[in-house]
N, C-alpha and C positions, 0 to 999 in steps of 0.2 A: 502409650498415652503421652503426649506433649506436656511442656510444662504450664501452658494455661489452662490446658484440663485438669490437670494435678491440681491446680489453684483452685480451678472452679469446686472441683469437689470438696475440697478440702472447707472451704468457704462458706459451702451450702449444707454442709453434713447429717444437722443436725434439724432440716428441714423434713418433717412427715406430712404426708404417706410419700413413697417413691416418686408418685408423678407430677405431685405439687413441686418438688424440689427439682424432677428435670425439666421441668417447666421454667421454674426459675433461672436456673444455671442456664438455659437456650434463651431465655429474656435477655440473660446479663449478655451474652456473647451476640446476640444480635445488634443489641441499644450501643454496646461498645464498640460493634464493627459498623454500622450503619446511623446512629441514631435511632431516638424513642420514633420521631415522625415520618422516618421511612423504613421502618419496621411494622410488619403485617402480623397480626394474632395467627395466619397462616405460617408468617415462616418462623414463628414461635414453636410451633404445633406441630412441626416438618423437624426442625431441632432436636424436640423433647421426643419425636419418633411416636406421636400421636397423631389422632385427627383433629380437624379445624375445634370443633365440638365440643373434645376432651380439654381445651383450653376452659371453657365456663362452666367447667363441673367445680373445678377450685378458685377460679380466679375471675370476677363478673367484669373485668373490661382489662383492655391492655393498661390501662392507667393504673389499677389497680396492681398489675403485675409490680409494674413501678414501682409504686408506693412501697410495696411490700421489702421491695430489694431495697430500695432508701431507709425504709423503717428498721428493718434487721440491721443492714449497713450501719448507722448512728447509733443504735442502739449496741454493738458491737464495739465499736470505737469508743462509745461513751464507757462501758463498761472496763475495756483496758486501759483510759485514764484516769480513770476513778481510783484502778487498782495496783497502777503507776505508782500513785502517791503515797501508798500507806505503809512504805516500806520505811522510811522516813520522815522527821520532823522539820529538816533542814529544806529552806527552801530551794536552795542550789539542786540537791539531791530529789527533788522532789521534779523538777525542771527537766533535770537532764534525762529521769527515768521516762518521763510524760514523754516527750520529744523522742525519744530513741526509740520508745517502744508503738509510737503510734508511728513515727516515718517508717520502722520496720514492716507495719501492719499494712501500712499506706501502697509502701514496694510489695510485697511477698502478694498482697489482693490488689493486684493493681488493677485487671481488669474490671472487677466487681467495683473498688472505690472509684475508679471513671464515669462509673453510672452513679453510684453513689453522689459523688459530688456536683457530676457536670448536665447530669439530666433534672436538676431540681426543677426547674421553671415550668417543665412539662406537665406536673402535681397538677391536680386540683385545688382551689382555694383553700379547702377545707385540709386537705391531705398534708399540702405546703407551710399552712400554719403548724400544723405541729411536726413538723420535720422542725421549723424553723425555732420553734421553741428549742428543742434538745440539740440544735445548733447553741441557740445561746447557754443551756446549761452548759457546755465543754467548753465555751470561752470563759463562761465568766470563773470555771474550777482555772483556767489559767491566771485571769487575773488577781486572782483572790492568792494562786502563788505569789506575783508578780508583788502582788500589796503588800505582803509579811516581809518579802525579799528588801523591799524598798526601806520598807518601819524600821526594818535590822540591821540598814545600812551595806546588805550583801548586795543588793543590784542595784545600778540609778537605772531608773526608768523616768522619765517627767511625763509620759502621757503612756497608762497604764492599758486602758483599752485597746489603741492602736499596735501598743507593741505585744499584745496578744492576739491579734490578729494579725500582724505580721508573723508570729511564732507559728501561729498555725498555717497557715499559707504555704508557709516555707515545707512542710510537710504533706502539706494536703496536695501543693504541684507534682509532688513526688509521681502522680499518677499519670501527667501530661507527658510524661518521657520514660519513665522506667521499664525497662523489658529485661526478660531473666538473662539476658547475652551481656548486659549493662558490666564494668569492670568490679562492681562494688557489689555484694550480696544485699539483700535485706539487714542483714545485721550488720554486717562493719557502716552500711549506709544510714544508719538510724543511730549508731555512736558518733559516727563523724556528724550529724545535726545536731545532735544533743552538744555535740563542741561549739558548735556554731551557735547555737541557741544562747549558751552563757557565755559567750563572749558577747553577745548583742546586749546585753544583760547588766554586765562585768561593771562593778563600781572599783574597776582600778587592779583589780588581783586578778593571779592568772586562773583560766576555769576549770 
C-alpha cells in the first residue's frame, strides 16, 4: 500500500458501511488528481471497484459526494482545534498547539485536505453556506486566542482578523506542496509553524 493510500484510509476510517467509505476515499483521489469537474461519478465507481449505479445507493449526486468529504473534512479540523486549546490557559500555548496540531493534520491528509480546502466553490449554495459557516467558527476560535493574547500584552497583533487568517493560511497551504518524500515529517512540520506562528504574534519576547 502506498503512502496516500495509508492516508486515505487512515482518514476515511470511520466512515460506514464499507462502500460508502470506498466511495469516498476514490472521490477524494479522483477530485485531487483531476478535479471535482473532470471527474465522472464513473470513474468514482471504477475507484471504489463498484458499478456506475452503486454510486447512488449512498450518495444522490457527485456534489454531494463532495460535500460530504468537505463536511467530515472541517468538521475534523474543527474538532482538533477545539481540542488544541484545552490543554492550556495561556494564550501562547494555546497558539502554538492549534498551529502545530492542525499544519500536522493539514501534511499527514494532505490529499483529503486539497479537496477539502481547494474544491469549495464547486458546493451548492446551500452545501457551501454551511461549510462556510464552520470555516468562520475555526477562525474566529483563532481570533478570540489572538484577543486574550493581545489584552495580556503576550502578542501585538493591531488587526486581529487578518492575522488569523493569515495564521491559518499559513497551514492550510500546507496542502498545495506537501508530499510524504517532503524533508520535514508531519510533526516536526507543524512545530516548526507553531514557531513561526508566534513569532508573527511575538510582542517583543522570544516564542
Amino acid at each position: 500500500m502506498t503512502a496516500d493510500a495509508r492516508e486515505l484510509e487512515q482518514a476515511w476510517q470511520e466512515v460506514q458501511p464499507d462502500a460508502a467509505r470506498r466511495l469516498l476515499i476514490a472521490a477524494v483521489e479522483a477530485f485531487a488528481a483531476r478535479g471535482f469537474h473532470a471527474t465522472t461519478t464513473r470513474d468514482i465507481a471504477r475507484g471504489a471497484g463498484l458499478s456506475p449505479a452503486g454510486v447512488y445507493v449512498h450518495y444522490g449526486s457527485k456534489e454531494e459526494l463532495l460535500y460530504r468529504i468537505t463536511l467530515i473534512g472541517h468538521q475534523q479540523t474543527g474538532r482538533l482545534m477545539r481540542a488544541a486549546t484545552v490543554g492550556s490557559s495561556e494564550p501562547a500555548e494555546q497558539l502554538r498547539s492549534l498551529v502545530r496540531d492542525l499544519t500536522s493534520w493539514q501534511a499527514r491528509f494532505h490529499t483529503t485536505a486539497r479537496v477539502v480546502e481547494y474544491e469549495l466553490h464547486f458546493l451548492s449554495e446551500e452545501h457551501h453556506t454551511e461549510i462556510a459557516a464552520l470555516r468562520r467558527e475555526m477562525q474566529g476560535l483563532v481570533e478570540r486566542i489572538l484577543e486574550v493574547g493581545t489584552a495580556q500584552g503576550e502578542f501585538d497583533v493591531a488587526d486581529v482578523p487578518t492575522t488569523a487568517l493569515a495564521l491559518l493560511s499559513l497551514s492550510v497551504d500546507v496542502v498545495r506542496w506537501y508530499h510524504p518524500s517532503a524533508r520535514l515529517n508531519p510533526e516536526d512540520l507543524g512545530r516548526h509553524y507553531a514557531d513561526l506562528a508566534l513569532r508573527m504574534v511575538s510582542a517583543g519576547r522570544p516564542a
